[in-house]
N, C-alpha and C positions, 0 to 999 in steps of 0.2 A: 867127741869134739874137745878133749883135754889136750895138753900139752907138756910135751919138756922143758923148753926152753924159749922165753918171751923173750926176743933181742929188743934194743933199741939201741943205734948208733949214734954217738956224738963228735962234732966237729971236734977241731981244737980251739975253736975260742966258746966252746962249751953250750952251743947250739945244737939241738936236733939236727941230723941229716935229713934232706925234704926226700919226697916222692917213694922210695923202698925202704923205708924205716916203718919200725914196728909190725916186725913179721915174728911168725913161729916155726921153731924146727922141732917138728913131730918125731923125727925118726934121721937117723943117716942117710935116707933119700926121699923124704917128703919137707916140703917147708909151707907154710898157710901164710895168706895175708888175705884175709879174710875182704871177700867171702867165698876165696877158690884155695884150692891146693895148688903144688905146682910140683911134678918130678925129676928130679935130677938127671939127666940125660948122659952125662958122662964123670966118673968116678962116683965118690959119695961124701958127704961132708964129714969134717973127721969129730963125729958123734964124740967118741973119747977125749979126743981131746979140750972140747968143750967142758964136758964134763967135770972132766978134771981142777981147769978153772973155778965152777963155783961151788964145788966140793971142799 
């Protein structure tokens, strides 16, 4: 049940986005918002470049 990467997304006037905020990307084709998985259906998230970010 660990993770890579806890997102949370913010507006521009520096508010949370409602409803799909605060999800996990397990993997290049899995992401959790608990308390389900969910799989990527067509391509895969670009895991690298993510990475790279908070590297």
């Amino acid at each position: 049940m660990g993770y890579s990467f806890k997102v949370t997304i913010y507006l521009s006037d520096g508010n949370e986005a409602g409803d799909w905020n605060n999800f996990i990307i397990n993997s290049d084709d899995t992401i959790r918002k608990d308390p389900f998985f969910y799989s990527v259906t067509k391509g895969n998230i670009d895991y690298s470049y993510i990475e790279g970010i908070v590297e």
